[in-house]
Every structure is written in C-alpha cells, then in structure tokens.
C-alpha positions in Angstrom: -18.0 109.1 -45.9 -18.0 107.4 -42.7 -15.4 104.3 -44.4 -12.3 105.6 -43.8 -12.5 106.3 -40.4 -14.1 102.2 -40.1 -11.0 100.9 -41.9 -8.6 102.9 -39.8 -10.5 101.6 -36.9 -9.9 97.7 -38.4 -6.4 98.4 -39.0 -5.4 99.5 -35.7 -7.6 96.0 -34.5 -5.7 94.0 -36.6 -2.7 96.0 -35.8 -2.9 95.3 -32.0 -3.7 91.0 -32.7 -1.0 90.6 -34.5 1.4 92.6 -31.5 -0.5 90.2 -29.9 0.0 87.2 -31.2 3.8 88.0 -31.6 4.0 88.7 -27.5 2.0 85.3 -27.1 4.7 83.8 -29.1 7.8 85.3 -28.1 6.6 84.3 -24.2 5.6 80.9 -25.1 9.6 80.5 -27.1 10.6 82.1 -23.6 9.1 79.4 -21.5 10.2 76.6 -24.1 13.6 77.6 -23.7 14.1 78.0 -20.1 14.1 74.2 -19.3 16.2 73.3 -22.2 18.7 75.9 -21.4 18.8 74.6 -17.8 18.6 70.7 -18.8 22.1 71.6 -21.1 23.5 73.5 -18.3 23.1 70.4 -16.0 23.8 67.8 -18.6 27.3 69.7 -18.9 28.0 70.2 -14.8 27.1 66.0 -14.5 29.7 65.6 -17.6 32.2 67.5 -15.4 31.7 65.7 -12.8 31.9 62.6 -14.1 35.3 63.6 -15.6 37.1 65.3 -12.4 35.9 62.2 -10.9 37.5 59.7 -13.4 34.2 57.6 -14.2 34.6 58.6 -17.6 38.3 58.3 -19.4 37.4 61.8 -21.9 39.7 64.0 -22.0 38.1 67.7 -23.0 
C-alpha cells in the first residue's frame, strides 16, 4: 500500500541528483572554458600585434 508513494518519493530524489549533477557539470565546463576562451583571445591580439608591427612576415 504504502510503496508507491516510497518510489515516487525515490524518483523525485534521484530526479533532483541527477539535475544536480548536470548543473555541477555544466558550471564546472563553464569555468574550464573561460580561461581557454580568454588564452585564444590573447594568443590572437599578440599575433596581431606582432604582424602590424612587422616581427613576423605572415600575411593573413
């Protein structure tokens, strides 16, 4: 009698770990990205640089 209302009550647990888990990992690929994001955007402003300044012969 009193099961369904137990397994309803696990399901919602489970439910809410794995919305959980997801948020943990979504921040976590968040915070990863950030620096790599800003270490391209730097790498690309030195390459610039570097090119208006004619230490490097590329041509882009």
């Amino acid at each position: 009698m009193q099961f369904k209302p137990t397994k309803h009550k696990n399901l919602e647990y489970f439910a809410a770990w794995d919305k959980k888990i997801e948020n943990t990992w979504m921040s976590m690929l968040a915070d990863m990205a950030i620096p790599v994001i800003i270490f391209l955007v730097l790498n690309i402003f030195t390459i610039a640089i570097l090119v208006k300044l004619n230490i490097y012969n590329l041509s882009f």
